[in-house]
N, CA, C and O atoms as a GROMACS GRO file, in nm:
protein
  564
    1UNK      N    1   9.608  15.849   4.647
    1UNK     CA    2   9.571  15.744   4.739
    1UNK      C    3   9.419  15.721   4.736
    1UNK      O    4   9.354  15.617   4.735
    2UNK      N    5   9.385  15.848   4.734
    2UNK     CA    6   9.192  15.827   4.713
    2UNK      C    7   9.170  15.719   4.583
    2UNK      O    8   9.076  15.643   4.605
    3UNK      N    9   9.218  15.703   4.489
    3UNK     CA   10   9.208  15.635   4.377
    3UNK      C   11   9.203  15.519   4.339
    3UNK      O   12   9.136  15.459   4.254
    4UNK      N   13   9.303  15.485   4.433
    4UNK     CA   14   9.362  15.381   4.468
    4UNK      C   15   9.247  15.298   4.558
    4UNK      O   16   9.205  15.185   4.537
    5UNK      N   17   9.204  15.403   4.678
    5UNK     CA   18   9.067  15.303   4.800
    5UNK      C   19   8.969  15.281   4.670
    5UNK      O   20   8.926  15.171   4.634
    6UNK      N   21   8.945  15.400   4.612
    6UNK     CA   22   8.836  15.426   4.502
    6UNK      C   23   8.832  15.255   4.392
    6UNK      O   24   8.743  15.172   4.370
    7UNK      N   25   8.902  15.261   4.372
    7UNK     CA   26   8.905  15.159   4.278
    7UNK      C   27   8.893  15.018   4.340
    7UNK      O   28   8.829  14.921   4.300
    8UNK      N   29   8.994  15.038   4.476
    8UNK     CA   30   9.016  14.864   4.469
    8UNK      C   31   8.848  14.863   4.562
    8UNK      O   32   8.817  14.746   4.580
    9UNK      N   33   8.747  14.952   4.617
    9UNK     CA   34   8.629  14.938   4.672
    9UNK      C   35   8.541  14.882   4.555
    9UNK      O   36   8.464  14.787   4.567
   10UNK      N   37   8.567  14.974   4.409
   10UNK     CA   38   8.471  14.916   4.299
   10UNK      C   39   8.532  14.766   4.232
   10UNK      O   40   8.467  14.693   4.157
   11UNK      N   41   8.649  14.745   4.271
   11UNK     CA   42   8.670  14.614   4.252
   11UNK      C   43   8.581  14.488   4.324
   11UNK      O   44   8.535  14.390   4.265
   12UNK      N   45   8.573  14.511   4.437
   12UNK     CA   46   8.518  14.425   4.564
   12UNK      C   47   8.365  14.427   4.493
   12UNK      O   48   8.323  14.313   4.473
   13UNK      N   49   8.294  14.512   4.459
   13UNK     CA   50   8.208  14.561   4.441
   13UNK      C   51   8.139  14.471   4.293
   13UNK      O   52   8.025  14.426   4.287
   14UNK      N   53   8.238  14.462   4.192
   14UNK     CA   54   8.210  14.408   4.044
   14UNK      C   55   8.228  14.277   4.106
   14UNK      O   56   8.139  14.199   4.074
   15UNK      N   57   8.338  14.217   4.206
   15UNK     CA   58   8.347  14.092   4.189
   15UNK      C   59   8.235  14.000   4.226
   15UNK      O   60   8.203  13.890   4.179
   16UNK      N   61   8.170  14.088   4.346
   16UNK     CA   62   8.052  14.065   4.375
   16UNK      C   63   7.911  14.006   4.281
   16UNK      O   64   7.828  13.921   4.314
   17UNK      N   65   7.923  14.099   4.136
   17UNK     CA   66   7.832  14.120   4.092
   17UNK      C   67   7.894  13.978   3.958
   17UNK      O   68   8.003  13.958   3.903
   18UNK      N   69   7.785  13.922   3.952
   18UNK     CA   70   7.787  13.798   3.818
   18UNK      C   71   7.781  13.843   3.682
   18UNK      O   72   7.685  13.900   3.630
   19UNK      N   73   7.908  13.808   3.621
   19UNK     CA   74   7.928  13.885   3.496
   19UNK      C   75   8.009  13.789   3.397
   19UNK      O   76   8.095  13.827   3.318
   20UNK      N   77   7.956  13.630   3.420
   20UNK     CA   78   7.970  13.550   3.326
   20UNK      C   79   7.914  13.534   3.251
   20UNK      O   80   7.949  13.438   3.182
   21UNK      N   81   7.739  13.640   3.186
   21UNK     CA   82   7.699  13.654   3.066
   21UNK      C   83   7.804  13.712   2.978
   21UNK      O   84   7.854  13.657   2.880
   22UNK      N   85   7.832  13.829   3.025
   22UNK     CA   86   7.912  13.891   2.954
   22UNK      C   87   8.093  13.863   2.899
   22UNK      O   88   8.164  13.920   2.816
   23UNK      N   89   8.116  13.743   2.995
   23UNK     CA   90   8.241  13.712   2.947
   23UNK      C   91   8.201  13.593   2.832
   23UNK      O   92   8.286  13.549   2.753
   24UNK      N   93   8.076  13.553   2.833
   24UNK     CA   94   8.040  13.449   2.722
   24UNK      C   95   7.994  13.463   2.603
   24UNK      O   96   7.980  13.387   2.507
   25UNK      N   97   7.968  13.593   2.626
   25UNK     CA   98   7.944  13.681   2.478
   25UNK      C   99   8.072  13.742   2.382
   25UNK      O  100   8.083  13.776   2.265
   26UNK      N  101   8.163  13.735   2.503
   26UNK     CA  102   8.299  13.819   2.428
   26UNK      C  103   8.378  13.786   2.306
   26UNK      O  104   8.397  13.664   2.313
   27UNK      N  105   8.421  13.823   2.219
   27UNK     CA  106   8.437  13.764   2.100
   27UNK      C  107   8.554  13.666   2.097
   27UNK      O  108   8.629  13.664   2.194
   28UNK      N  109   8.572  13.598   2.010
   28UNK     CA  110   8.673  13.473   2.039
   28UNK      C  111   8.836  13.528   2.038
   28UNK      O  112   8.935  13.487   2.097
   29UNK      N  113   8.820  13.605   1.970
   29UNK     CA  114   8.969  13.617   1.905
   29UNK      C  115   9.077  13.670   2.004
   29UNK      O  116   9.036  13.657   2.119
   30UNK      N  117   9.139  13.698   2.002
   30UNK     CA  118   9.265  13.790   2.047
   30UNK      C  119   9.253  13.912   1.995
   30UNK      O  120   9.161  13.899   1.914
   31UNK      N  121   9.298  14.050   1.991
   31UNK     CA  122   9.296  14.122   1.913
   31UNK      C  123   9.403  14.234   1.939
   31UNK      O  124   9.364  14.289   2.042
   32UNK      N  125   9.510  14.289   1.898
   32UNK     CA  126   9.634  14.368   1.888
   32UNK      C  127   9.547  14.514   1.844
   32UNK      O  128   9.465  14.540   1.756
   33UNK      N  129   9.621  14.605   1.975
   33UNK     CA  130   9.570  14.731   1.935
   33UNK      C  131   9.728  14.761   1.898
   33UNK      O  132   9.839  14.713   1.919
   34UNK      N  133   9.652  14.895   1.817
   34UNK     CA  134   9.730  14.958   1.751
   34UNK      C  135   9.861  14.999   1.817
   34UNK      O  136   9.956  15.023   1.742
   35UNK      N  137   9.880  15.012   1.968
   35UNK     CA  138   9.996  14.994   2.052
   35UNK      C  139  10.056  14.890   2.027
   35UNK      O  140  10.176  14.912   2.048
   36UNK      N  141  10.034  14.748   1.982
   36UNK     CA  142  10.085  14.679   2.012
   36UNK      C  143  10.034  14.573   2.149
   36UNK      O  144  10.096  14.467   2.151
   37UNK      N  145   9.968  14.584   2.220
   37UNK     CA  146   9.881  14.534   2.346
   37UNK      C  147   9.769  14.445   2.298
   37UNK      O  148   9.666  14.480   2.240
   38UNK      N  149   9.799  14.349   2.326
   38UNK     CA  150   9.659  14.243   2.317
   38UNK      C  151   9.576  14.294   2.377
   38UNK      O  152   9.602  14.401   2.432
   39UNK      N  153   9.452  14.239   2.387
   39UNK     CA  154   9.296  14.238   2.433
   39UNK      C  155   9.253  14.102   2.430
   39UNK      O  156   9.177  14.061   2.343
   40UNK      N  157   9.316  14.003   2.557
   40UNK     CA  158   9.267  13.929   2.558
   40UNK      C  159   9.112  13.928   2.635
   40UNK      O  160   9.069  13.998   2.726
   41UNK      N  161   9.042  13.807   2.550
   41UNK     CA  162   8.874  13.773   2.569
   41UNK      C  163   8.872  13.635   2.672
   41UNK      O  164   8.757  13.600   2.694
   42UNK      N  165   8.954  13.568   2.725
   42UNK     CA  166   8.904  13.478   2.729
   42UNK      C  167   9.038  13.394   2.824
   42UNK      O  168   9.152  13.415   2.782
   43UNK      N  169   9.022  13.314   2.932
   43UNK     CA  170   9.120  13.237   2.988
   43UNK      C  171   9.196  13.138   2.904
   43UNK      O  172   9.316  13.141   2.930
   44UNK      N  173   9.177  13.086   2.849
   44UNK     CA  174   9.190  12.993   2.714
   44UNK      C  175   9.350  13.036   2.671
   44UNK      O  176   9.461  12.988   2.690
   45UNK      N  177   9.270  13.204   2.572
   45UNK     CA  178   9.395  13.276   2.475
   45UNK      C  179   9.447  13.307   2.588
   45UNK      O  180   9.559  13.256   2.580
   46UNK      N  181   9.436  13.379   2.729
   46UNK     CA  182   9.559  13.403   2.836
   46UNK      C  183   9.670  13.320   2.847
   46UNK      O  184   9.786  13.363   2.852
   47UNK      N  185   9.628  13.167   2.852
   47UNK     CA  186   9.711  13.039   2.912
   47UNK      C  187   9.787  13.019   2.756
   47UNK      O  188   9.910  13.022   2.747
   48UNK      N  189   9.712  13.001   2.656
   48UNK     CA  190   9.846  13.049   2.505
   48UNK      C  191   9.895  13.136   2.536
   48UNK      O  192  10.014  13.112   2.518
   49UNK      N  193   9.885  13.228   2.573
   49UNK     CA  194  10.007  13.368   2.543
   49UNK      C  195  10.080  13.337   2.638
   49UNK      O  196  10.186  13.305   2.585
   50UNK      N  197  10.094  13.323   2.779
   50UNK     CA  198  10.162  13.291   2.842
   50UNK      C  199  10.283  13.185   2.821
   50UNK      O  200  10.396  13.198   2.868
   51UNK      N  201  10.237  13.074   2.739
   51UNK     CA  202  10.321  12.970   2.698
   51UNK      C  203  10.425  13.013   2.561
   51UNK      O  204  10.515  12.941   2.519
   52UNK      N  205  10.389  13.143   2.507
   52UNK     CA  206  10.497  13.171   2.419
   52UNK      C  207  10.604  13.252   2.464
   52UNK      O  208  10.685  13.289   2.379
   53UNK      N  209  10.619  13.286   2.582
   53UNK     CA  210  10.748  13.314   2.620
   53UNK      C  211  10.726  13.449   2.717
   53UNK      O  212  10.664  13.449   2.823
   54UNK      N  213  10.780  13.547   2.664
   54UNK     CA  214  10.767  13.658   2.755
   54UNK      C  215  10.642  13.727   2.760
   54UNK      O  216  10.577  13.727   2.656
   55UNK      N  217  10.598  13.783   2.856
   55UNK     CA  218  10.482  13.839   2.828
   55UNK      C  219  10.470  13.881   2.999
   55UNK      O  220  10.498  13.826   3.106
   56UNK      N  221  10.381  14.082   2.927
   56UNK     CA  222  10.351  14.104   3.066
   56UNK      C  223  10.164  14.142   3.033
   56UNK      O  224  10.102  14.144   2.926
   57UNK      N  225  10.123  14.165   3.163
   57UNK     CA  226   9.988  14.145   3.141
   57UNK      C  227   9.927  14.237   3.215
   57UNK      O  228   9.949  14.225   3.335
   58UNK      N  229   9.836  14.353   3.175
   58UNK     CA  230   9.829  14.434   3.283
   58UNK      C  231   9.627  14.416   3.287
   58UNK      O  232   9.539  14.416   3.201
   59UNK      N  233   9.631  14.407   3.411
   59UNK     CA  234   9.476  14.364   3.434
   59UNK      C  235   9.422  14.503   3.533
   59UNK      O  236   9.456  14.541   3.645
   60UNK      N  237   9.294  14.570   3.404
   60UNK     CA  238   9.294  14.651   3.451
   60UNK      C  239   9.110  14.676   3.436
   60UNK      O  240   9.046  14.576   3.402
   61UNK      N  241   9.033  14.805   3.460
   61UNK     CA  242   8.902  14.775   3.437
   61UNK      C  243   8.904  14.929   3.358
   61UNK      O  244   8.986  15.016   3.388
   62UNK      N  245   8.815  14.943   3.269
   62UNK     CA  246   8.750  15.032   3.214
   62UNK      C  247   8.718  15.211   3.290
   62UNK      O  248   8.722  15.322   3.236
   63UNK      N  249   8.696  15.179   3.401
   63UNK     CA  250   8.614  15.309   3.508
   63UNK      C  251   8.753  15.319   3.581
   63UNK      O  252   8.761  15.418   3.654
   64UNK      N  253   8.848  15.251   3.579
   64UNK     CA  254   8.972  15.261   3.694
   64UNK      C  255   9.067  15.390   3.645
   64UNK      O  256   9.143  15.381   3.548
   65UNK      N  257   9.054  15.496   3.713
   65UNK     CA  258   9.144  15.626   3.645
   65UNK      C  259   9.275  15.570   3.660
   65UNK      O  260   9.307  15.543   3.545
   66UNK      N  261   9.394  15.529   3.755
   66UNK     CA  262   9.533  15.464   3.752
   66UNK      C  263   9.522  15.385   3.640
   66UNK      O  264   9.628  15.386   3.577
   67UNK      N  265   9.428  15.309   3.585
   67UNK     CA  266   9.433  15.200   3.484
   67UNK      C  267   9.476  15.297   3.343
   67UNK      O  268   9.564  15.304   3.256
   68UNK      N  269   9.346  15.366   3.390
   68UNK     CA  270   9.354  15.457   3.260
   68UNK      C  271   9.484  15.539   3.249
   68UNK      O  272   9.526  15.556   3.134
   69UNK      N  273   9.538  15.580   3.328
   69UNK     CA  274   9.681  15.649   3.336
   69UNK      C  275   9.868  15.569   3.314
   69UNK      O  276   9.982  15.610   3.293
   70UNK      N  277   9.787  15.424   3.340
   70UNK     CA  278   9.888  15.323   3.276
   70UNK      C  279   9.886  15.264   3.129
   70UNK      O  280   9.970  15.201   3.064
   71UNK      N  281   9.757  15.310   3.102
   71UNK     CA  282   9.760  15.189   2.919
   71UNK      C  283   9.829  15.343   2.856
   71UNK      O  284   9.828  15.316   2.736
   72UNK      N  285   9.861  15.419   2.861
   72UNK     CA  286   9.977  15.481   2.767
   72UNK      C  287  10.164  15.436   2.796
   72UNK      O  288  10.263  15.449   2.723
   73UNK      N  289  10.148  15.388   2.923
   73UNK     CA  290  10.260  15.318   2.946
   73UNK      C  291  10.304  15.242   2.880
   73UNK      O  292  10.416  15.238   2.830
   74UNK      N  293  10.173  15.135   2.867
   74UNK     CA  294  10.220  14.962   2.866
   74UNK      C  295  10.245  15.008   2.727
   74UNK      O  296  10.359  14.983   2.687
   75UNK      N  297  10.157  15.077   2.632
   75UNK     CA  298  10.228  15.117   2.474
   75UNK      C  299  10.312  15.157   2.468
   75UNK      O  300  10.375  15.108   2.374
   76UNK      N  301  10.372  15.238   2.525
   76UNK     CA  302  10.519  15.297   2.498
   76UNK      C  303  10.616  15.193   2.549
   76UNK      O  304  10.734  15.217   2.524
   77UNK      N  305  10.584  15.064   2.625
   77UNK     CA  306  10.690  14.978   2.688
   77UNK      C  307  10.653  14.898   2.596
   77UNK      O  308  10.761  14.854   2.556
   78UNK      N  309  10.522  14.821   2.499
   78UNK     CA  310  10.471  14.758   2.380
   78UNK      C  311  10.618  14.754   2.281
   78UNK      O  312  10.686  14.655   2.254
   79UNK      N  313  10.644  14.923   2.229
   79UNK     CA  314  10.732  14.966   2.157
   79UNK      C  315  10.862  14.989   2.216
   79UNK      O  316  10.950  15.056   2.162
   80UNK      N  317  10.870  14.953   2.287
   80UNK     CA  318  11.050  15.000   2.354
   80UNK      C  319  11.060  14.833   2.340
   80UNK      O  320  11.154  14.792   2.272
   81UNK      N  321  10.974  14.739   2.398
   81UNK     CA  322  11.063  14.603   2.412
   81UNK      C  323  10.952  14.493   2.335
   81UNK      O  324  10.849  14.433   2.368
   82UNK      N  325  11.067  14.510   2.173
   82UNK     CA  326  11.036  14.417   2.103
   82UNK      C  327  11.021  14.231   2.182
   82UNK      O  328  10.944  14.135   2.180
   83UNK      N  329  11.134  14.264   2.236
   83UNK     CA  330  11.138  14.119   2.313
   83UNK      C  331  10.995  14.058   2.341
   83UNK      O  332  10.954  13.959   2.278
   84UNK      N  333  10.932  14.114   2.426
   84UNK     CA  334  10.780  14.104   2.486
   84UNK      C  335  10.711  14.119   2.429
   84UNK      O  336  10.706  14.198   2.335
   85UNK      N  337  10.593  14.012   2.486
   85UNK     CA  338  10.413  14.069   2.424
   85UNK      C  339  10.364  14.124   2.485
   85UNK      O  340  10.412  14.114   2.598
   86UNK      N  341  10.273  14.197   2.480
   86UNK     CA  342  10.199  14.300   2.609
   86UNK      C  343  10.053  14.227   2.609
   86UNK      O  344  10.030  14.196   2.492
   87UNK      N  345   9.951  14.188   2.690
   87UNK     CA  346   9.830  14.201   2.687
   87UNK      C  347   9.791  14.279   2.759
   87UNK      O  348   9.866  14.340   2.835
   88UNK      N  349   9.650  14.299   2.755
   88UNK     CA  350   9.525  14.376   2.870
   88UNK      C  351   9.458  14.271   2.906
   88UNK      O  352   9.463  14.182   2.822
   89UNK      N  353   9.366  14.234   3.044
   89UNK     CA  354   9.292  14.185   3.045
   89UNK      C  355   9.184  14.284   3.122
   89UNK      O  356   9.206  14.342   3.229
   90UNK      N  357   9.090  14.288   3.061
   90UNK     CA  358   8.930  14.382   3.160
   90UNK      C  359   8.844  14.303   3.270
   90UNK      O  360   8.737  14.242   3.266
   91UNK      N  361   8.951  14.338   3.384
   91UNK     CA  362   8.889  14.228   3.504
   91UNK      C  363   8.744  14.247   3.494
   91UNK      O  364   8.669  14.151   3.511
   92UNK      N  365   8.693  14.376   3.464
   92UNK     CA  366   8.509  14.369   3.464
   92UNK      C  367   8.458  14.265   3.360
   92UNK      O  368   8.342  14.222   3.361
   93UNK      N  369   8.530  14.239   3.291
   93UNK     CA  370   8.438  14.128   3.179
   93UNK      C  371   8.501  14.019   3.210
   93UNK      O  372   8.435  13.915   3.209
   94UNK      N  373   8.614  14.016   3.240
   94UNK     CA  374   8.657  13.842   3.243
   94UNK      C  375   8.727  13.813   3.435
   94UNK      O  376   8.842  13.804   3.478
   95UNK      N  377   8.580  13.804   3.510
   95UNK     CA  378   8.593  13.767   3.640
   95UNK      C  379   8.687  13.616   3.653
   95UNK      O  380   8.742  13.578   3.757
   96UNK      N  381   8.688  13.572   3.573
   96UNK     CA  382   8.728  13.390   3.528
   96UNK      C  383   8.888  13.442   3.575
   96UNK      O  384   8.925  13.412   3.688
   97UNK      N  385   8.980  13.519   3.486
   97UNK     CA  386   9.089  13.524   3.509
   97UNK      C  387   9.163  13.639   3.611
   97UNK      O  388   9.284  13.644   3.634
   98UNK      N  389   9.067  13.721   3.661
   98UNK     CA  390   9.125  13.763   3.792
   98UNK      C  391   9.085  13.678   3.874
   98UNK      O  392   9.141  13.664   3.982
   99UNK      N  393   8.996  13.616   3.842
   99UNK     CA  394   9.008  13.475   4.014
   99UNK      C  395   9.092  13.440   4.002
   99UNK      O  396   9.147  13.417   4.109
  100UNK      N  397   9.169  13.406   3.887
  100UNK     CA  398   9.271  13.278   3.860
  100UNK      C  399   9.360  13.326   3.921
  100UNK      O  400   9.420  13.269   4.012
  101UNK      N  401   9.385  13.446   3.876
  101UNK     CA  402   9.516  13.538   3.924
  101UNK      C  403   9.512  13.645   4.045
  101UNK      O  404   9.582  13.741   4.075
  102UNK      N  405   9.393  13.579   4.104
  102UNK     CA  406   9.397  13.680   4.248
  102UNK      C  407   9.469  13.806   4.248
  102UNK      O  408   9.573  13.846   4.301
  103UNK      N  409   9.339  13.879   4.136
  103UNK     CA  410   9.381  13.998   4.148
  103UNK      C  411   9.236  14.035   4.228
  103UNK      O  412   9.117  14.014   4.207
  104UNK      N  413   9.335  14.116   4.354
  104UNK     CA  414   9.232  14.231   4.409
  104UNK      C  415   9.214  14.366   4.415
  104UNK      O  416   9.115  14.433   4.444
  105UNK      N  417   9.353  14.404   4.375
  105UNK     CA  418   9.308  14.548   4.310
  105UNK      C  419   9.380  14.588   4.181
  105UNK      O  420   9.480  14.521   4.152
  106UNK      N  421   9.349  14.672   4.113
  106UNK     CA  422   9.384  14.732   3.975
  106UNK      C  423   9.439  14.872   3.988
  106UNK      O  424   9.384  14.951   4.064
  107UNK      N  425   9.569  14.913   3.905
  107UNK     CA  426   9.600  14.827   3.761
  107UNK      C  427   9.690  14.675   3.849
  107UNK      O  428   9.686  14.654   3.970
  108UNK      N  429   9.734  14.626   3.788
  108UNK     CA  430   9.818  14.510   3.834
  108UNK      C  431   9.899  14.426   3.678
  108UNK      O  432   9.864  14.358   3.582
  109UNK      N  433  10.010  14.480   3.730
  109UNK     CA  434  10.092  14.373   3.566
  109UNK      C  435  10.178  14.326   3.583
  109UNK      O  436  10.287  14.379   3.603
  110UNK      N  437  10.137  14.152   3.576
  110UNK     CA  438  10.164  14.057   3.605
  110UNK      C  439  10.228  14.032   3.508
  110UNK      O  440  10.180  14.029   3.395
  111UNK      N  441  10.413  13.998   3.553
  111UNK     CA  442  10.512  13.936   3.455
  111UNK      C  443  10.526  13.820   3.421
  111UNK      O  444  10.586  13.772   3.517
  112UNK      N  445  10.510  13.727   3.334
  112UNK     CA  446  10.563  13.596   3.288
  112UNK      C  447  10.695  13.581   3.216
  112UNK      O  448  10.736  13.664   3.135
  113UNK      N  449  10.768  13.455   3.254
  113UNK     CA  450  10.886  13.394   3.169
  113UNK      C  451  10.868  13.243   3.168
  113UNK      O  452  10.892  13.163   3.258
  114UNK      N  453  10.805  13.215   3.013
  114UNK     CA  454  10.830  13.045   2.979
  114UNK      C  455  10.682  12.991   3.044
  114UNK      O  456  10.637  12.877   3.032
  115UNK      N  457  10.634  13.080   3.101
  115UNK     CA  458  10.477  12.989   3.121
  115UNK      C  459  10.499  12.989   3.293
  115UNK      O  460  10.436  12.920   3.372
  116UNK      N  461  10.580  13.061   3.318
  116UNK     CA  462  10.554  13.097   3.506
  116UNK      C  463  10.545  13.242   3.532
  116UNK      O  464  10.622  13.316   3.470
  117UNK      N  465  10.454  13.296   3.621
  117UNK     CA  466  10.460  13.404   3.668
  117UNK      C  467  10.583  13.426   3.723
  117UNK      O  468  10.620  13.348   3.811
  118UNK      N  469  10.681  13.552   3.675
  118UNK     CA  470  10.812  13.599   3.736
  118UNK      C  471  10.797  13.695   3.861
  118UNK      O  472  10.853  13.692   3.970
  119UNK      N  473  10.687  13.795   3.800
  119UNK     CA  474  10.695  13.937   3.887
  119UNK      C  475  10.516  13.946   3.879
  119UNK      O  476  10.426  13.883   3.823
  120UNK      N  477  10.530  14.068   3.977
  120UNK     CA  478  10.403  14.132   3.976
  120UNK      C  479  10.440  14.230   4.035
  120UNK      O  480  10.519  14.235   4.129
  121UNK      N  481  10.361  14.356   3.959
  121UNK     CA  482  10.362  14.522   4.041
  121UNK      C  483  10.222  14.590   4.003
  121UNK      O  484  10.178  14.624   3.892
  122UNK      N  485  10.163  14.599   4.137
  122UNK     CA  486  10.022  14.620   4.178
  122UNK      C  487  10.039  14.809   4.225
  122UNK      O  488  10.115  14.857   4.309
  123UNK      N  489   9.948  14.874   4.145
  123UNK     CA  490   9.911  15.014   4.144
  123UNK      C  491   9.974  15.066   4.070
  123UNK      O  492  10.055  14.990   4.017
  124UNK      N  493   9.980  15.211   4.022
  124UNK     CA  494  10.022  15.246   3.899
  124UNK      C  495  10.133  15.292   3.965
  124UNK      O  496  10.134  15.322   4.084
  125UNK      N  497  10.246  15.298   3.876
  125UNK     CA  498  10.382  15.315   3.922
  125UNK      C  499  10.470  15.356   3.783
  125UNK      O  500  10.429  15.330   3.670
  126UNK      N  501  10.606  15.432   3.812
  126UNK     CA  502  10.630  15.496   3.724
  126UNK      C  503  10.719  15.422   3.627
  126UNK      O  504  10.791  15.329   3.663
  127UNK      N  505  10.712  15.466   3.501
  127UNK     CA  506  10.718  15.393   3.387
  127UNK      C  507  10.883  15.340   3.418
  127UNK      O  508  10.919  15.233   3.369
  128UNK      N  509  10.976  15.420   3.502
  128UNK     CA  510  11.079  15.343   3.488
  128UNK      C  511  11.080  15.222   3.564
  128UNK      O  512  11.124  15.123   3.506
  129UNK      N  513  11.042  15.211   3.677
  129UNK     CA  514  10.969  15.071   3.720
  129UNK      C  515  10.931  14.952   3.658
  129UNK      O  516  10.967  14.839   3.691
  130UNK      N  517  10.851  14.986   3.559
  130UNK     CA  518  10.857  14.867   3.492
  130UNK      C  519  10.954  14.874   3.392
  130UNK      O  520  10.926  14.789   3.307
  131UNK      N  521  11.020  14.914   3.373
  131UNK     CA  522  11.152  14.944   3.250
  131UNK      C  523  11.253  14.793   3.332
  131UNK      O  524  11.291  14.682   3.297
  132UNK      N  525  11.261  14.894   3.474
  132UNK     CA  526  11.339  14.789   3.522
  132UNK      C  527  11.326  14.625   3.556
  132UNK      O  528  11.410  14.534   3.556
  133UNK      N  529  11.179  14.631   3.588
  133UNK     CA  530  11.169  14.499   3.595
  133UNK      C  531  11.109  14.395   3.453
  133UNK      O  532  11.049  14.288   3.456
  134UNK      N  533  11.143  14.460   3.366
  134UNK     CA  534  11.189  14.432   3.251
  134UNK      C  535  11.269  14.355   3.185
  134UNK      O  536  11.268  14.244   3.132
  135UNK      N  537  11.371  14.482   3.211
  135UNK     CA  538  11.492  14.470   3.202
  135UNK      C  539  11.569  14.349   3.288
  135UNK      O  540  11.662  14.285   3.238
  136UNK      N  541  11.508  14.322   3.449
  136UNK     CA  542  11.597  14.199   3.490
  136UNK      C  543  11.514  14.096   3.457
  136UNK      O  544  11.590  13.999   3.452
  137UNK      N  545  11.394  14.056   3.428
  137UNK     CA  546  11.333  13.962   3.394
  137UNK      C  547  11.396  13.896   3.257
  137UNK      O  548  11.454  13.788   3.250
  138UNK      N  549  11.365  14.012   3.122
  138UNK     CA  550  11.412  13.941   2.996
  138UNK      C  551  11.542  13.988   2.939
  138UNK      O  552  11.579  14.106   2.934
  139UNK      N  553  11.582  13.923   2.912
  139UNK     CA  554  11.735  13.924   2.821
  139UNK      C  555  11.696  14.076   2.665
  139UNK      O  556  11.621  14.028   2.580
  140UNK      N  557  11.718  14.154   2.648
  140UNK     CA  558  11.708  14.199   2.494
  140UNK      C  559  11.785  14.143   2.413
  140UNK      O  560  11.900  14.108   2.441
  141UNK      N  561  11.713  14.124   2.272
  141UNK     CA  562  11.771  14.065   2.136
  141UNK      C  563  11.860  14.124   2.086
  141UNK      O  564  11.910  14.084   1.981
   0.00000   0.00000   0.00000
């Protein structure tokens, strides 16, 4: 629970602070880690990925220990469900799309189907959790 105040306080805290140099420096591309998990840079590539179909999105920051205790998740759920794309987004660099998506605290992974937000599940939570809401969101191939 400490982790949890801990984080969503340094959230309040970054949003505060102006950090649209740094989202304008960020590199253009998209980029697939070796999990399988995007790294999206940019609101732009968010609003494409979203429009190709399934996709979950976990918006998380760098210093956030729950964050850090979920990106081995979202890889192992990367590889369990071909169906889906996975991204990251680093609310500390790209303030643009947690405004968009009123995120106020982290981790937070936000489900899409077809270009609408389906679900959302805010704090770290256990991997069968998101298995399940998965599972009722997308159909498997």
């Amino acid at each position: 629970m400490k982790n949890i105040i801990i984080c969503m306080a340094l959230v309040s805290l970054v949003s505060s602070i102006s950090i649209k140099s740094m989202a304008e420096t960020a590199p253009l591309e998209t980029t697939r880690g070796a999990q399988g998990v995007r790294s999206v840079t940019s609101k732009s590539q968010l609003d494409q990925l979203i429009k190709e179909g399934y996709i979950a999105v976990d918006f998380y920051a760098d210093w956030c220990k729950p964050c850090q205790r979920l990106a081995p998740i979202i890889a192992q759920l990367a590889q369990e469900y071909s169906n889906v794309q996975f991204a990251k987004v680093n609310v500390s660099t790209l303030k643009e799309i947690s405004d968009a998506y009123n995120i106020q605290s982290i981790p937070v992974v936000i489900f899409f189907k077809n270009g609408k937000q389906a679900a959302k599940l805010g704090g770290l939570r256990d991997k069968n959790e998101y298995k399940r809401t998965l599972d009722a969101l997308y159909p498997k191939q």
